[in-house]
Structure formats: C-alpha cells, structure tokens
C-alpha positions as CSV (number, residue, x, y, z in Angstrom):
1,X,22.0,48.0,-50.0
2,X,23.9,46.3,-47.6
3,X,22.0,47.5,-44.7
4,X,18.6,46.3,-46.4
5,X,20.3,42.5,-47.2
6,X,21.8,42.3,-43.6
7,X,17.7,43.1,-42.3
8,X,16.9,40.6,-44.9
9,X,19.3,37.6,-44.0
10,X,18.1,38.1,-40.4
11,X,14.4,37.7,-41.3
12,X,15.2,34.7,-42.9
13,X,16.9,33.2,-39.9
14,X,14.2,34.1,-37.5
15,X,11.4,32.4,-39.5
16,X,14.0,29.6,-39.5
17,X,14.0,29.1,-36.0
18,X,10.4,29.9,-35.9
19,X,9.8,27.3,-38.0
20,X,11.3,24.5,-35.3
21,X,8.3,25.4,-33.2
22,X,5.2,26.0,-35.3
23,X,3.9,24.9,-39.1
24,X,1.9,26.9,-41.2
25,X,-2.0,27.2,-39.8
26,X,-4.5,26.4,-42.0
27,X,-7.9,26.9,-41.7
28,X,-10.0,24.4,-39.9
29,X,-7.2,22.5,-38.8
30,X,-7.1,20.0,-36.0
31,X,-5.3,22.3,-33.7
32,X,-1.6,22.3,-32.1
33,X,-0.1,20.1,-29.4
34,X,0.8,21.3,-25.9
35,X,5.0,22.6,-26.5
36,X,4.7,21.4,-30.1
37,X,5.5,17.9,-28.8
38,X,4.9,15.2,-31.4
39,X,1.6,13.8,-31.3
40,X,1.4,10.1,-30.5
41,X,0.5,7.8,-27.1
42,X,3.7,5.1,-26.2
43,X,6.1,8.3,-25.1
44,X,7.2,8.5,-21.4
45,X,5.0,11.6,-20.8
46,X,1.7,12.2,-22.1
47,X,-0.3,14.7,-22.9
48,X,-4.0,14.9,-23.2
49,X,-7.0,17.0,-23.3
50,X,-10.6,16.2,-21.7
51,X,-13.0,18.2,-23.6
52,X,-15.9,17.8,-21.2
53,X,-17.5,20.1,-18.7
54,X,-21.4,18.9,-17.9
55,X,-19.9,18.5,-14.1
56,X,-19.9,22.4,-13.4
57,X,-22.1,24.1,-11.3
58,X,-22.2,27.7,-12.3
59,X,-20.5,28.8,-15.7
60,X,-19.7,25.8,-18.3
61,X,-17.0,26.1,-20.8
62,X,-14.4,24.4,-19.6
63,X,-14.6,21.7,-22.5
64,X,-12.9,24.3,-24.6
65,X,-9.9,24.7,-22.2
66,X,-8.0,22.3,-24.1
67,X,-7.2,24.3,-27.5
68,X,-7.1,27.1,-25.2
69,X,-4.0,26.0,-23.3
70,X,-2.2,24.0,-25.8
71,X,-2.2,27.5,-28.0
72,X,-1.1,29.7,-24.9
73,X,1.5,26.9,-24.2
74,X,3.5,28.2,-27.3
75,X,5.1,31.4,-24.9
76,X,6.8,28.8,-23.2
77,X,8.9,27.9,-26.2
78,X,12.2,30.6,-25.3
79,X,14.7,28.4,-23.8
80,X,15.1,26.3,-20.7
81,X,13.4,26.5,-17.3
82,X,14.5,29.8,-15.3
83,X,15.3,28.2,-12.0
84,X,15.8,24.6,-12.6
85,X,17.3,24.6,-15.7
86,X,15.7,22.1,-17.0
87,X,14.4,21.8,-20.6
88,X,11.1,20.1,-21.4
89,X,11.8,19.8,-24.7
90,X,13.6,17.0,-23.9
91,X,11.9,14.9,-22.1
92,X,10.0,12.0,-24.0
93,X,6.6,13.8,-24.1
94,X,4.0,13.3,-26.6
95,X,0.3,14.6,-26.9
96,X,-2.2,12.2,-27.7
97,X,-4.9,15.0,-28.2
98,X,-8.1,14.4,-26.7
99,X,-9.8,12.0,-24.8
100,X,-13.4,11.3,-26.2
101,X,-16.3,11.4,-24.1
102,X,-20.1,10.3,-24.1
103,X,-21.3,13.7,-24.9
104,X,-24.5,14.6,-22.1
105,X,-23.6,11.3,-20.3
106,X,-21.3,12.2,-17.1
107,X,-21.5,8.1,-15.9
108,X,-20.7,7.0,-19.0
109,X,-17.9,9.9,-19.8
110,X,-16.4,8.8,-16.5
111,X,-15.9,5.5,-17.7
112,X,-14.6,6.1,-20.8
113,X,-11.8,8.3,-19.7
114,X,-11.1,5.9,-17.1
115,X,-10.2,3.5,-19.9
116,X,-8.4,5.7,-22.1
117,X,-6.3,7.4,-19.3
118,X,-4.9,4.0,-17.5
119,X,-3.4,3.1,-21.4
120,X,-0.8,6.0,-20.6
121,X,2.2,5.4,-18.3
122,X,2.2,9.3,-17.0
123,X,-0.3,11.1,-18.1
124,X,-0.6,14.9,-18.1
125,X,-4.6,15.6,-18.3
126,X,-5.9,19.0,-19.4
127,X,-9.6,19.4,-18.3
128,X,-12.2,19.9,-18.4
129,X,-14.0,20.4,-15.1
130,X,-12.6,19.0,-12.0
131,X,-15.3,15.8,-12.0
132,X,-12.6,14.6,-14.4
133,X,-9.9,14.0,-11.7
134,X,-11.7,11.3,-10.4
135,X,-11.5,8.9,-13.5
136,X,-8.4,9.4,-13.2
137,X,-7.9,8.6,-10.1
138,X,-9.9,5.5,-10.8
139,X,-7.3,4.5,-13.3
140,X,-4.0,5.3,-11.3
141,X,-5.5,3.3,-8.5
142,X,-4.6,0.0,-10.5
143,X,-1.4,0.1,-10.5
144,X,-0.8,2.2,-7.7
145,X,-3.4,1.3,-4.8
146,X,-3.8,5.0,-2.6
147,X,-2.1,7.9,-3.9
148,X,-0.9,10.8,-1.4
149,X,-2.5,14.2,-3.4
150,X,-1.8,17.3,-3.7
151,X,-4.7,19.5,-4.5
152,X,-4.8,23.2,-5.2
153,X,-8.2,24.8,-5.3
154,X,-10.2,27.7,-4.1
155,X,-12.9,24.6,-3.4
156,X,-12.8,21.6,-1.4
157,X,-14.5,19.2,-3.9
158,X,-15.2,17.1,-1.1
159,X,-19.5,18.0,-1.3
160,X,-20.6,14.5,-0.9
161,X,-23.0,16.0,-4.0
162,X,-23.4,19.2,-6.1
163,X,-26.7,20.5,-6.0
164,X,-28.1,16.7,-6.0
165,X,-25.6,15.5,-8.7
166,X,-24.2,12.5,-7.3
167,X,-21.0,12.9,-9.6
168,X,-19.9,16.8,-10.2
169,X,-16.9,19.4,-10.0
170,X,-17.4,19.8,-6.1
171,X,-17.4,16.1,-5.2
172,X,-14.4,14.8,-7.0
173,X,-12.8,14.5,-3.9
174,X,-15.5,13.1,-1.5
175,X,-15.8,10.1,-4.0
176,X,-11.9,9.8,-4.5
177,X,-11.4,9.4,-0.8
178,X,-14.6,7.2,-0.2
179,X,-13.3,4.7,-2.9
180,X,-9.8,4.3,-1.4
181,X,-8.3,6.2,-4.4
182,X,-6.9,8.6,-2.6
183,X,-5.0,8.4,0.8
184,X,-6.7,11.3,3.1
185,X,-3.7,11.5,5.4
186,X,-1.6,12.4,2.6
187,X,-3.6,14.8,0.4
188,X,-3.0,18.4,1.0
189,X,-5.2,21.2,-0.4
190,X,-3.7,24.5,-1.0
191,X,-5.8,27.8,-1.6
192,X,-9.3,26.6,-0.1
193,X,-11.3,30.0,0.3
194,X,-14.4,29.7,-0.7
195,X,-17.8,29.7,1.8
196,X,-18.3,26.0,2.6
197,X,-20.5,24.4,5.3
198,X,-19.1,23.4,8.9
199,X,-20.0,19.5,8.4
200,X,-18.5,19.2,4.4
201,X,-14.9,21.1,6.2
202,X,-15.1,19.0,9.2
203,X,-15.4,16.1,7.1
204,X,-12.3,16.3,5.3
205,X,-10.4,17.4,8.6
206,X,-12.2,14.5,10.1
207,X,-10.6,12.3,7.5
208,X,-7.4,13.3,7.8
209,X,-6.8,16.0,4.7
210,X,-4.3,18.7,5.3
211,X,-5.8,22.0,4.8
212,X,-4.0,25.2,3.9
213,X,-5.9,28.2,2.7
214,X,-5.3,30.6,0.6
215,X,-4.2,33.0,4.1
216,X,-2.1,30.5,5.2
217,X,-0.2,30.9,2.0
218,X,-0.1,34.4,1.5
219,X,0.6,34.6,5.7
220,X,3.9,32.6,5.0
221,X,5.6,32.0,1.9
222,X,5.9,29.3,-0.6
223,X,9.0,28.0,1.1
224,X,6.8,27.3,4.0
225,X,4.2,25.5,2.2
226,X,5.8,23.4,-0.2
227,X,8.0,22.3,2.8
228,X,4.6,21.0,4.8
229,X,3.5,19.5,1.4
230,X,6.6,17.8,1.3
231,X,6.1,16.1,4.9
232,X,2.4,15.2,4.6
233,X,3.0,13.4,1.0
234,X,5.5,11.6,1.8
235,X,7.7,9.1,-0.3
236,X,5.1,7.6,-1.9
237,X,3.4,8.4,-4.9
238,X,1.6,11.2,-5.2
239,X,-0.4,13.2,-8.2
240,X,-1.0,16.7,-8.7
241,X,-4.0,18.0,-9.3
242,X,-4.3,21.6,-10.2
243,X,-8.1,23.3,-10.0
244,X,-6.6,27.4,-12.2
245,X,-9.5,29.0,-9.7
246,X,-6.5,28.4,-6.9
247,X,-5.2,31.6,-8.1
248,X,-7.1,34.7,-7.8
249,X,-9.3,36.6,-10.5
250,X,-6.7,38.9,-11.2
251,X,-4.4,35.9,-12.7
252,X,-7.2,33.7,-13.5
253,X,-10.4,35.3,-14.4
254,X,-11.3,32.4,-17.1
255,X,-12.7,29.4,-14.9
256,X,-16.0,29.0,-14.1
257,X,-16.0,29.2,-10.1
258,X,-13.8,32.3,-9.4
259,X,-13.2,33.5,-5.5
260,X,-11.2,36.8,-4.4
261,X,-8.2,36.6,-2.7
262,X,-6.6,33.6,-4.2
263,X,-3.3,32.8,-4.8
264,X,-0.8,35.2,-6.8
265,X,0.8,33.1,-10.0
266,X,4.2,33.9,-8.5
267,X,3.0,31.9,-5.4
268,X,2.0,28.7,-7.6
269,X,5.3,28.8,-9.7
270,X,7.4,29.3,-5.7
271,X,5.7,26.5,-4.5
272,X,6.2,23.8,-7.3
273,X,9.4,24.8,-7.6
274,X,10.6,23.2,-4.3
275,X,8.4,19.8,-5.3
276,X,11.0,19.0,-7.3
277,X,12.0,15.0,-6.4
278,X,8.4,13.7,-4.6
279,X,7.1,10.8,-6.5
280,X,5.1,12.4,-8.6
281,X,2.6,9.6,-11.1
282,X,0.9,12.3,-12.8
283,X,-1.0,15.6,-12.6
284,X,-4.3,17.5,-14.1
285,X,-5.2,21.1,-14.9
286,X,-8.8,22.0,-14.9
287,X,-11.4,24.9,-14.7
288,X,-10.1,26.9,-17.4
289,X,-12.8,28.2,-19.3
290,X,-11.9,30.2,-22.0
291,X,-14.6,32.2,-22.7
292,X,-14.3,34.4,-19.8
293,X,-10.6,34.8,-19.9
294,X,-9.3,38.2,-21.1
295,X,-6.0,38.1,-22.9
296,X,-5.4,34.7,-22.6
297,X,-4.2,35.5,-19.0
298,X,-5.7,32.1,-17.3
299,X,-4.6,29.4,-20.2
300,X,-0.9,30.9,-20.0
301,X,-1.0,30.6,-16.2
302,X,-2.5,26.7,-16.8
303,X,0.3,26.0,-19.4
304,X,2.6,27.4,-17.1
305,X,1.6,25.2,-14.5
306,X,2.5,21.9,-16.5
307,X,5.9,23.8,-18.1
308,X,6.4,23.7,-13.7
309,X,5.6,20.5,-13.3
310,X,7.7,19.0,-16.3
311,X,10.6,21.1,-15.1
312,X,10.4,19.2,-11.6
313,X,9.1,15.6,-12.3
314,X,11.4,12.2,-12.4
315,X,12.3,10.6,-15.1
C-alpha cells in the first residue's frame, strides 16, 4: 500500500510540473506558442510565424513550418542552456502567432509582412520560404540603415530571379543587397553547396559576400568559422538568417531544396555558440517543410536553432 501511494504521489507531482509547460489540447485548437511563451506583441523578444511558401521552386510546404516547430520546440523545455547557462525562459519573449499574408499574392504578401514585422522591436520569424527574409529586411532597414548578415544556406539566394520570378526563395539575397538592405562586405554565408552558375557566384564574391561552404566547415571546425564570422560582421548590427537545408538530409530531410553533404547539427549548435555578444537585431528560420520530415527530426533542429540563438543574444 505504501509502495502503490508513494507511485501515486509521484504521478501527481509530475503532471504538476508538466502542467507549468503545457494546457490540455483540445481539438481544433489554435495551436501552442514557440517555449510556451505567453502570447502577445509589446515583449522584448518576439516570436512569430510566416505561414507562406508560393516563393519555392521545387517542393512547397513550408507555410506549415510554423505549427511544426513551435510543437517540436516543447523538447527544449528541460532546464537551462547546456553551455551557456543561460535560460530562455527568462527572457521577455512573447509569440504573437502568425503574420497574415495575401494568400497567392507574393508582392502583396511582401508588403504586408513588411508592415507587421517592423511593429516588433526584435523579432524572431519562423518561415516560411526564404523570399520572406527580404521583408524583413525591408523593415529592419528603417531603423537600422545596412545590416552586416549572417546567412546559413546550402543556396546562395543571390539568383537575380528564380526561374523568371522576379521575387522567390533563390533571390532574397540579390534583392536585399541591391536595395542597400544588406551590407555585402559584411554578410557571410555558411554551408553553400549546391550547383550554381559561375556569373550568380562571381556576383556575390564580386560584391563583396564572404563565402564559406559547407567543406570549408567540415575542413576546419566551428571554432574556425564562427571566429571569421566574427571579423567580417563586425560591431555593428547584424541579423541571422537561418535557411534548415544548411544542414544535411540526414538532420534535415524536411525542407523543400535538400543537398548532400551539408552541415552536421552539432556543427550549427558549435558555431552559434561562439556568436555569443555580436550585435545581433533579429534572426529567421525558414525552409522547414513538414511534410517530408520523418520523426520531426528537421523542426527540432529549427527550434533548436532559435533555443541557440536566445541563449546567445543581448538583452
């Protein structure tokens, strides 16, 4: 008897603490926010989702990644960061949910989270395709001027278009750098693999962008590479901009534009880990598409990226 009410008195205490971190679900509900961070739009940190993927080029999705990662985010409830030591919880983060968008309309989607994103004082964007990065861009850009970037990808993104689409996934960068948005002597891209032509890579060397594939990376270590990130970004402000088909198949197989020999998740968490202190103004995380992940392997490794990035940003 004693036995069965010491199991009992435990249970009770573990749906307790349980019960800190998650409500009941119910059916049809509106889903849960990223950490289980209250929801609202004023806090410090914000949190927001960008349902909209009619900027991909090969498989869509990505407009789901949202749920997707907000759900996965709730393994990262245990305790404190591992190497910092730094607790997200509490930090003043809320999630405002999502942005909306003009459904079919990528002009007139790129406005509208242009406006919503530049009412936020740090915002934390969860794509989404990467055509999103460039509206918000767009809105850092008034109250910043040019940002120094840090861009991981398997992809350039600086295609001046995608397959004749002026505005797409591939040519968030081309645009961001043509419009002053972003400074080109300060943006570094880490993990670029994929076949591109001579003239679209000479173009971005040309303009001064920092280059480090994904052998560089796995030639060195992350020490290495977050210490050249570190020299080409400067003091300045700087956002982070995340594209989950950096890492390989194997740790991301959910995003619509997957290339072999990416980075390993262990390289991504090495190399944000010594970011800690650059003037970071915000960050995305894009490409997940949930529909081709297995296990939920890819929107863990994207909630894991921000649970990085909150464990190393000012305050």
């Amino acid at each position: 008897m004693r036995r069965a009410l010491t199991a009992l008195h435990q249970r009770v205490v573990f749906v307790r603490s349980m019960s800190h971190h998650s409500s009941t679900p119910t059916f049809a509900e509106p889903g849960s926010t990223y950490l289980g961070f209250k929801q609202g739009t004023t806090s410090e940190f914000v949190v927001a989702g960008i349902p909209y993927d009619i900027g991909t080029t090969n498989r869509s999705g990505a407009r789901f990644a949202p749920a997707a990662v907000r759900s996965a985010s709730r393994m990262l409830l245990d305790g404190v960061h591992p190497s910092s030591w730094r607790d997200p919880m509490r930090l003043d983060v809320s999630d405002a949910g999502n942005m909306k968008i003009a459904l079919g309309d990528i002009q007139g989607s790129l406005k509208l989270i242009e406006e919503q994103a530049a009412q936020f004082n740090h915002l934390i964007a969860i794509g989404g395709d990467h055509t999103v990065s460039l509206p918000l861009l767009r809105a850092l850009h008034r109250k910043h001027g040019p940002v120094a970037l840090i861009h991981f990808d398997a992809h350039v993104d600086t295609w001046s278009d995608n397959f004749g689409q002026k505005y797409a996934h591939g040519s968030v960068y081309y645009h961001a750098i043509e419009e002053g948005l972003v400074d080109p002597t300060r943006a570094v891209q880490i993990g670029i693999r994929s076949p591109v032509q001579t003239d679209t890579m000479q173009w971005t060397k040309d303009k001064g962008v920092t280059v480090i594939t994904a052998m560089d990376v796995h030639e060195t270590s992350p020490a290495v590479v977050a210490a050249r990130l570190r020299e080409v970004v400067g003091t300045g402000p700087v956002y982070l901009s995340f594209d989950i088909d950096a890492l390989d198949p194997a740790f991301a197989p959910g995003t619509g534009t997957p290339e072999v020999g990416g980075l390993a998740t262990w390289q991504m968490q090495g190399i944000l880990r010594r970011l800690e202190g650059l003037r970071f103004i915000g960050m995305d995380v894009v490409e997940v598409a949930p529909a081709y992940d297995h296990a939920e392997i890819t929107s863990v490794a994207a909630a894991s990226v921000i649970f990085e990035y909150l464990s190393i940003v000012r305050t």
